[in-house]
MMTF fields as JSON, N, C-alpha, C and O atoms, coordinates in Angstrom:
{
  "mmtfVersion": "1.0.0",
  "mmtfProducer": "UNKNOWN",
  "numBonds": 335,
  "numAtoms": 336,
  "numGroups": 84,
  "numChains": 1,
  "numModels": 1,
  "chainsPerModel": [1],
  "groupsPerChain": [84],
  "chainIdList": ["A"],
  "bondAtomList": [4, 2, 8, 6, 12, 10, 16, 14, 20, 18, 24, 22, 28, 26, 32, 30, 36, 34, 40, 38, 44, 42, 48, 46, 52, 50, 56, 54, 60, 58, 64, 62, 68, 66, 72, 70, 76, 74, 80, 78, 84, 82, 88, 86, 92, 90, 96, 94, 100, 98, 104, 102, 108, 106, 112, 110, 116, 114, 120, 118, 124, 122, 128, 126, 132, 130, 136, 134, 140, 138, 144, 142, 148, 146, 152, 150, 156, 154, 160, 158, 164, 162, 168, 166, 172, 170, 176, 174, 180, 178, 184, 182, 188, 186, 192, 190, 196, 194, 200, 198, 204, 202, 208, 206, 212, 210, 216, 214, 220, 218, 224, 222, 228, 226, 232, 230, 236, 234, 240, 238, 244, 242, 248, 246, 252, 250, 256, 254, 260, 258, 264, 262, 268, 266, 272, 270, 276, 274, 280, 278, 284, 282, 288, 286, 292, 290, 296, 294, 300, 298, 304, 302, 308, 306, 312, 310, 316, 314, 320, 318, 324, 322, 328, 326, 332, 330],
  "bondOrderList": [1, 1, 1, 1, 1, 1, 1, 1, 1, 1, 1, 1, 1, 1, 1, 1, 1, 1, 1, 1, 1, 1, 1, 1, 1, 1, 1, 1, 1, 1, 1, 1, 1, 1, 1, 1, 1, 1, 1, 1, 1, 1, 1, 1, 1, 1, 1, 1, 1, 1, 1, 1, 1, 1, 1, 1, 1, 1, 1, 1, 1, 1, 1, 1, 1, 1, 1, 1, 1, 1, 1, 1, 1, 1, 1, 1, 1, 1, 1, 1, 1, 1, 1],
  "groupList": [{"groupName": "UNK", "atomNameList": ["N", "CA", "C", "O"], "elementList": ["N", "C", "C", "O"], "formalChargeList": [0, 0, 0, 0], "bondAtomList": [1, 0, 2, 1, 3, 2], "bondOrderList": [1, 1, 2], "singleLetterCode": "X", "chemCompType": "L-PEPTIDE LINKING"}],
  "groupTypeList": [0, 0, 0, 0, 0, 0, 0, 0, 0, 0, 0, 0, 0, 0, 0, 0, 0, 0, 0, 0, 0, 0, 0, 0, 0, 0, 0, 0, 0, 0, 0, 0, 0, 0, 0, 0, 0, 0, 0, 0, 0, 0, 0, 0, 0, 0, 0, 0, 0, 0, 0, 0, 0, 0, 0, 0, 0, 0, 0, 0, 0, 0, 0, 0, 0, 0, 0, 0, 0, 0, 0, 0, 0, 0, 0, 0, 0, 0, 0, 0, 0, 0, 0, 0],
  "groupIdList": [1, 2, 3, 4, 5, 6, 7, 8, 9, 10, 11, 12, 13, 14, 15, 16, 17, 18, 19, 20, 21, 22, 23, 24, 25, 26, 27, 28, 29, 30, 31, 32, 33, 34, 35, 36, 37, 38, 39, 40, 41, 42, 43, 44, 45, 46, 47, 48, 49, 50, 51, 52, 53, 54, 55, 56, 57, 58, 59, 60, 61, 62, 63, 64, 65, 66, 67, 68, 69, 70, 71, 72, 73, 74, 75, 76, 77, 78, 79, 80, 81, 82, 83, 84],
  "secStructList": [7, 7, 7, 7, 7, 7, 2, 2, 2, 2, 1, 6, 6, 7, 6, 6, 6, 6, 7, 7, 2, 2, 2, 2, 2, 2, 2, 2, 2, 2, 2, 2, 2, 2, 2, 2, 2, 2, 2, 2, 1, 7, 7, 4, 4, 4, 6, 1, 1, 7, 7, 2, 2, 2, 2, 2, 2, 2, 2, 6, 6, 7, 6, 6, 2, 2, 2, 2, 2, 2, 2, 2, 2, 2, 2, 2, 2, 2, 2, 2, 2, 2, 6, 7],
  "xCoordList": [0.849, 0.0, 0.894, 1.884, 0.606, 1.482, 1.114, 0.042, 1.798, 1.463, 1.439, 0.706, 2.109, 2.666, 1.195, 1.45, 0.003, -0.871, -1.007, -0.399, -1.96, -1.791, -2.705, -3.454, -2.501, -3.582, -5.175, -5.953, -5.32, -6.374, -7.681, -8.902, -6.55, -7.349, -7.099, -7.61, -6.503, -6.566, -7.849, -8.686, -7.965, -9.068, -10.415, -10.819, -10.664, -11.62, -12.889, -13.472, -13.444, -14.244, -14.533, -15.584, -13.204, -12.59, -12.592, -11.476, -13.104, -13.258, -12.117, -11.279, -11.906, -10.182, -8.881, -7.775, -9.126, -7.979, -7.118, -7.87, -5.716, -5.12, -5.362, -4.694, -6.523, -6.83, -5.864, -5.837, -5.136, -3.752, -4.967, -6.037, -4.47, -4.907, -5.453, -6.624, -3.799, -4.313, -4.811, -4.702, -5.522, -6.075, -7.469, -8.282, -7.823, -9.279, -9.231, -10.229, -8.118, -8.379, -8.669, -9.375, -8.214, -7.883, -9.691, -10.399, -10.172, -11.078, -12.546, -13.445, -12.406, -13.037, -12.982, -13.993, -11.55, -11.634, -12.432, -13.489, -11.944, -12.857, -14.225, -14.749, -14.913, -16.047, -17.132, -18.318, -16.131, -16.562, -16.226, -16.98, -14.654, -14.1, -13.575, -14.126, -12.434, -12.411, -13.162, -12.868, -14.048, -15.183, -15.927, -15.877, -16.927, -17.438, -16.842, -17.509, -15.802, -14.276, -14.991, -15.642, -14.524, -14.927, -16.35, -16.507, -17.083, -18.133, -18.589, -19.383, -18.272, -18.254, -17.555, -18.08, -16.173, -15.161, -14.796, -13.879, -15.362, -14.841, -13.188, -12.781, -12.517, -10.647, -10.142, -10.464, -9.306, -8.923, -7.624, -7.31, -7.257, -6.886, -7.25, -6.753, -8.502, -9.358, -10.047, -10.898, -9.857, -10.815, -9.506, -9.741, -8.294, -7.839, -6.044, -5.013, -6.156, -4.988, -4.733, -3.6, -5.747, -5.962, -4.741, -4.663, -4.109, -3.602, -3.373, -3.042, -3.41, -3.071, -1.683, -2.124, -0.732, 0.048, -0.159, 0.173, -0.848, -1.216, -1.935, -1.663, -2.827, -3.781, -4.024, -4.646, -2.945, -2.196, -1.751, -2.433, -0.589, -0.067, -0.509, -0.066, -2.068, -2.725, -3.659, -3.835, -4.525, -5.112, -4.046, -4.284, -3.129, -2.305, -1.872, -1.588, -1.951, -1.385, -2.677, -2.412, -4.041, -5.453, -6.574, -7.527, -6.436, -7.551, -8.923, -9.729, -9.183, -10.627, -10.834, -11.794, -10.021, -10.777, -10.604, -11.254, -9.232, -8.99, -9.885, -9.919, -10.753, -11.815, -13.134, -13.703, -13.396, -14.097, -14.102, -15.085, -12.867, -12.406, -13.234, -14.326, -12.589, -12.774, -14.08, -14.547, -14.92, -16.314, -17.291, -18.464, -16.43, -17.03, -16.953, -17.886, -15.747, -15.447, -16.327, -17.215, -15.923, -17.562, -18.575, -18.939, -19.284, -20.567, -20.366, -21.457, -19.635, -19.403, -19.441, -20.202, -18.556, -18.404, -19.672, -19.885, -20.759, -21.746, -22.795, -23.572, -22.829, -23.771, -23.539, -24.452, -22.349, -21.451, -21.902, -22.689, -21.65, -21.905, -23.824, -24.3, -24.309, -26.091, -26.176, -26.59, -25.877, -26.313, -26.107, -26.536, -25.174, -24.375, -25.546, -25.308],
  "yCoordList": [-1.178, 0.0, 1.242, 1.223, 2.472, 3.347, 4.26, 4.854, 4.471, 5.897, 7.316, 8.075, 7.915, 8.584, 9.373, 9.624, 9.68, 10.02, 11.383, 11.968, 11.974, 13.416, 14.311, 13.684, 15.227, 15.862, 15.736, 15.402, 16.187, 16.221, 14.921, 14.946, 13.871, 12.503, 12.348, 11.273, 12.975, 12.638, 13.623, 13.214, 15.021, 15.414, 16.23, 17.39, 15.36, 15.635, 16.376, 16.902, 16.467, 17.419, 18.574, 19.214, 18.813, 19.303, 20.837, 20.864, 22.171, 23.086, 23.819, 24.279, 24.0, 24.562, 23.761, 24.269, 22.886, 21.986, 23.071, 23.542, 23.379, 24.29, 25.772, 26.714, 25.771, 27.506, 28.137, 27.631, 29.158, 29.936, 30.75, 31.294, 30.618, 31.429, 32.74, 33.009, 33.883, 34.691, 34.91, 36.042, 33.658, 34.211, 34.191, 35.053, 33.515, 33.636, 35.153, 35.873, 35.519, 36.894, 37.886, 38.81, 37.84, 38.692, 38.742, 39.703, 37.624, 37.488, 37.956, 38.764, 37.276, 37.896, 39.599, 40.091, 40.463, 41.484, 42.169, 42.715, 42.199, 42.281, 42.628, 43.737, 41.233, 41.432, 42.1, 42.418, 42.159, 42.235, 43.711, 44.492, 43.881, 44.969, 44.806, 44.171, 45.462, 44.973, 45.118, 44.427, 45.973, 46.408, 45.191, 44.56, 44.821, 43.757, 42.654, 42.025, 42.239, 40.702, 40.805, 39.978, 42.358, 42.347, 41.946, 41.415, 42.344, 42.185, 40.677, 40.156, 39.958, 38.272, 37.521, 36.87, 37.792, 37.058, 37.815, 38.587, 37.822, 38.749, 38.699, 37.733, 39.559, 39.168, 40.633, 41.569, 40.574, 41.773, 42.426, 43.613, 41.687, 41.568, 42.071, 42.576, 41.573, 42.564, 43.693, 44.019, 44.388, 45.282, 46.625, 47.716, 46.365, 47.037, 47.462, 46.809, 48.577, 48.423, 47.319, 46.839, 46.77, 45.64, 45.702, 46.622, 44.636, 44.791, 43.307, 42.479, 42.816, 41.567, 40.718, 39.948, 40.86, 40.375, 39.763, 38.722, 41.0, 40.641, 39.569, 38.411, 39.909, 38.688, 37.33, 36.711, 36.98, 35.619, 35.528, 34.695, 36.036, 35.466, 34.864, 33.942, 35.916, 35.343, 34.31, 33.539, 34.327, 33.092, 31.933, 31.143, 31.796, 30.661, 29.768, 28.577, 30.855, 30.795, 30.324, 29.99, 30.268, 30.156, 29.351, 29.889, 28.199, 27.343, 27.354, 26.59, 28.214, 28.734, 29.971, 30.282, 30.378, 31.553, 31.404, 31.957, 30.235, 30.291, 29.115, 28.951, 28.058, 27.515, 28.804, 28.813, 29.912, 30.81, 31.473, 32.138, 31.53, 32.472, 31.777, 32.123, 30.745, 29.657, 29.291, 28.762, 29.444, 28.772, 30.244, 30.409, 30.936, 32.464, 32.478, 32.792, 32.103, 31.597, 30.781, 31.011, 29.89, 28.672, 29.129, 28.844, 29.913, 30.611, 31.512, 32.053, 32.106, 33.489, 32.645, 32.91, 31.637, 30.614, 30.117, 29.983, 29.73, 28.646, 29.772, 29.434, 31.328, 31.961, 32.284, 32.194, 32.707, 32.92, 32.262, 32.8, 30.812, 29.624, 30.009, 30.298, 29.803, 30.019, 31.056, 30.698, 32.409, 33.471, 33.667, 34.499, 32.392, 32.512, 32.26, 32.274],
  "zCoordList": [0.0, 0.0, 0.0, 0.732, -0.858, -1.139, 0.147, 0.025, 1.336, 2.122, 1.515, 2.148, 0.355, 0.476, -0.443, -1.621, -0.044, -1.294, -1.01, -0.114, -1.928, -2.57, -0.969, -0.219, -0.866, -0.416, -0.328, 0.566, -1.76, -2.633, -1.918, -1.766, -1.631, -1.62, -0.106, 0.205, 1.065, 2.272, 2.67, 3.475, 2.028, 2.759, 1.668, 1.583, 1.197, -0.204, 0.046, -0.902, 1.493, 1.754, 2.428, 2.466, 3.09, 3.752, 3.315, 2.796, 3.167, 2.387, 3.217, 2.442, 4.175, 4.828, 4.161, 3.979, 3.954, 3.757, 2.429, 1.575, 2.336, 1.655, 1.838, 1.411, 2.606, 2.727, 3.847, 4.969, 3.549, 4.0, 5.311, 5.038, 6.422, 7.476, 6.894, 6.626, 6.684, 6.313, 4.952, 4.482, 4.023, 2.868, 3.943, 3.609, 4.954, 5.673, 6.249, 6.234, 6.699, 7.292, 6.539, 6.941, 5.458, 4.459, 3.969, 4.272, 3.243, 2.758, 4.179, 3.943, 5.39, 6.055, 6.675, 7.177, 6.547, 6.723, 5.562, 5.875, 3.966, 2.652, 3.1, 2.988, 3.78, 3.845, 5.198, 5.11, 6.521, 7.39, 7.949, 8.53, 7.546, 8.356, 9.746, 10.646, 9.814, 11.285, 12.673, 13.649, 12.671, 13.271, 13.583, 14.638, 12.089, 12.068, 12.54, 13.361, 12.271, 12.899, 14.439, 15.078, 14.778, 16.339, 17.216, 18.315, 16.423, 17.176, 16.684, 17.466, 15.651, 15.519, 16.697, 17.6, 16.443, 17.469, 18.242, 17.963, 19.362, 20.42, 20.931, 21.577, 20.659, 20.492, 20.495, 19.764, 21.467, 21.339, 20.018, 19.927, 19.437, 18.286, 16.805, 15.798, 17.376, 16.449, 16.683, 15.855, 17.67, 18.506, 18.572, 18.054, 19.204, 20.002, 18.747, 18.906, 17.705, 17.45, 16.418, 16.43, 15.391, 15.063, 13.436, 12.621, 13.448, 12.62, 11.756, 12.605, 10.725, 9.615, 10.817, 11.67, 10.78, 11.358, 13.226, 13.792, 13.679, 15.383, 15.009, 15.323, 14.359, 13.884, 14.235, 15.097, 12.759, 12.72, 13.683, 14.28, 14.612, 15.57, 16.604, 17.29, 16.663, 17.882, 17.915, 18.858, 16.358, 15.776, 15.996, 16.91, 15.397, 15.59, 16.979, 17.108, 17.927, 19.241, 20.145, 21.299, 19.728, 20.101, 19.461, 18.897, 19.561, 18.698, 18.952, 18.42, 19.758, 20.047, 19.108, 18.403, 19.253, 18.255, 16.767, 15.88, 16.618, 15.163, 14.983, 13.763, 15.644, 14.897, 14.404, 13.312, 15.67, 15.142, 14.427, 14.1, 13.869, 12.546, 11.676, 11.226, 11.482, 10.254, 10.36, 9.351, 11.449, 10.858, 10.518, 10.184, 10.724, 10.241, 8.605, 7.865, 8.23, 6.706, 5.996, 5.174, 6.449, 6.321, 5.925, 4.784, 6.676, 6.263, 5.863, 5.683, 5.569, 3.973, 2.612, 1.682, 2.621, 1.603, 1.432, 0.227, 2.215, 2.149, 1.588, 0.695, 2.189, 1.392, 0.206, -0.615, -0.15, -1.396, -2.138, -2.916, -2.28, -2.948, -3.661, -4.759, -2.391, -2.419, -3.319, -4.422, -3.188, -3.763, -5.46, -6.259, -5.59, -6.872, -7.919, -9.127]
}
């Protein structure tokens, strides 16, 4: 049996799977603002001095909020999709 398989085929439904942190921030600031970020995910990160870089660091450093990031994504994507 070959271990060594593609991505593609370890997580095929997976709609994060390849998505770059900050292409989620990026794409959720786009749409939200950082204002809006704030009053979604309550973080002072986004509230206080908010900047692309504090960001990431602190998403990364926090798997509570960086699942909340990401399921904030989720449903931009899932209406996105709908509205199309």
């Amino acid at each position: 049996m070959d271990k060594m398989t593609s991505p593609e085929k370890e997580q095929p439904n997976n709609p994060l799977h390849g998505v770059k942190l900050s292409t989620i921030l990026d794409v959720l600031l786009e749409y939200h603002g950082w204002d809006g970020l704030a009053s979604k995910v309550n973080v002072n990160c986004f509230k206080n001095d908010p900047s692309i870089k504090s960001s990431l660091t602190f998403l990364r450093k926090t798997p509570w909020a960086r699942d909340k990031v990401e399921q904030l994504y989720l449903e931009l994507i899932k209406r996105s999709k709908h509205s199309d």
